[in-house]
C-alpha positions as CSV (number, residue, x, y, z in Angstrom):
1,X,176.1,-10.2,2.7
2,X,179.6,-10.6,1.8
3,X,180.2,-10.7,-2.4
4,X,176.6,-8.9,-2.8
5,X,176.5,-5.2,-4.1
6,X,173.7,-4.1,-2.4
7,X,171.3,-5.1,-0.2
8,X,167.5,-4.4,-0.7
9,X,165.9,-3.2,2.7
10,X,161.8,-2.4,3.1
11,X,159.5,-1.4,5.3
12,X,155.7,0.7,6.0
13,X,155.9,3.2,7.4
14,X,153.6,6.4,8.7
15,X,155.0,9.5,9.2
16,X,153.7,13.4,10.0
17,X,155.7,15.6,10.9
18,X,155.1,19.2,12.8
19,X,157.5,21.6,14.2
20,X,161.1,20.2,15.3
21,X,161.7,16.5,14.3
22,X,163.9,14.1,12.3
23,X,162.9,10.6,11.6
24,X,166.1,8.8,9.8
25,X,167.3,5.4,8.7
26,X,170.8,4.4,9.3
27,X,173.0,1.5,8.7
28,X,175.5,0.1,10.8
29,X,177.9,-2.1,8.8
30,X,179.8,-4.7,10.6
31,X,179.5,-2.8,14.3
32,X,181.0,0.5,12.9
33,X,179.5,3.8,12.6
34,X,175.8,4.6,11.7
35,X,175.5,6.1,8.2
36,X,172.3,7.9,7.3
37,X,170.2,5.9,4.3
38,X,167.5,8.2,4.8
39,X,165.5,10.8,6.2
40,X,162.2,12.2,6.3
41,X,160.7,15.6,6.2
42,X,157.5,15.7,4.7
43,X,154.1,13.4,5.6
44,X,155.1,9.6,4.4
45,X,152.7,6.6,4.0
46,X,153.2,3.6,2.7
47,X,156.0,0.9,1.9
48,X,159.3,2.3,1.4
49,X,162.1,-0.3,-0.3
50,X,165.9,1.0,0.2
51,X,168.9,-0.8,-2.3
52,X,171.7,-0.5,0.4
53,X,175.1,-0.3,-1.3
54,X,176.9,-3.0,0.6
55,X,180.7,-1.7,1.5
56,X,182.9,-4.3,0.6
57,X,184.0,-6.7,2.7
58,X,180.7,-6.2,5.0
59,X,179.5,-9.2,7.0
60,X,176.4,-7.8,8.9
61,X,174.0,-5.1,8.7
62,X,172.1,-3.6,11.8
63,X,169.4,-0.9,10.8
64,X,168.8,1.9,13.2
65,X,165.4,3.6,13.2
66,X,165.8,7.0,14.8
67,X,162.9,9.3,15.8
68,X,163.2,12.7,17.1
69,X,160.3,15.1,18.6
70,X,158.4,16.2,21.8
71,X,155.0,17.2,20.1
72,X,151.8,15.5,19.4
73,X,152.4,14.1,15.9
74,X,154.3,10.5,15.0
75,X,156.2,8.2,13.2
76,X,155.9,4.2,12.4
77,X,157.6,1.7,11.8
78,X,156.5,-2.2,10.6
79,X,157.2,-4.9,9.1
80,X,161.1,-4.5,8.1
81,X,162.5,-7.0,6.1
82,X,166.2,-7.1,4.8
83,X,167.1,-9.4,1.8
């Protein structure tokens, strides 16, 4: 990823929300700290496509896919690609 400006990031994704929940994105540049690209608070279908700004001098990109919630409703995650 080094030299690029951003990085384009996309996945599907289903998501309902209900009550108390987060469902966010976050990149992890080069082993440092997470940094939210995203979150989610309404109902989300579909393929979503991020353009990651890549900090300069970056290397490697980890994505982290964080869910939060103890009810009955959901969120998925398929078919990421990076690139």
């Amino acid at each position: 990823m080094a030299g690029r400006g951003s990085v384009p990031v996309a996945f599907t994704t289903f998501y309902r929300p209900d009550g108390v929940q987060t469902a966010r994105v976050l990149a992890v540049w080069d082993g440092g700290t997470p940094v939210e690209v995203k979150s989610y608070t309404a109902d989300t279908n579909g393929r979503q496509r991020l353009d990651l700004a890549v900090p300069a001098g970056a290397s490697r990109l980890r994505l982290r896919f964080r869910y939060t919630g103890g009810n009955n409703w959901y969120w998925v995650v398929d078919d990421v690609r990076v690139g």
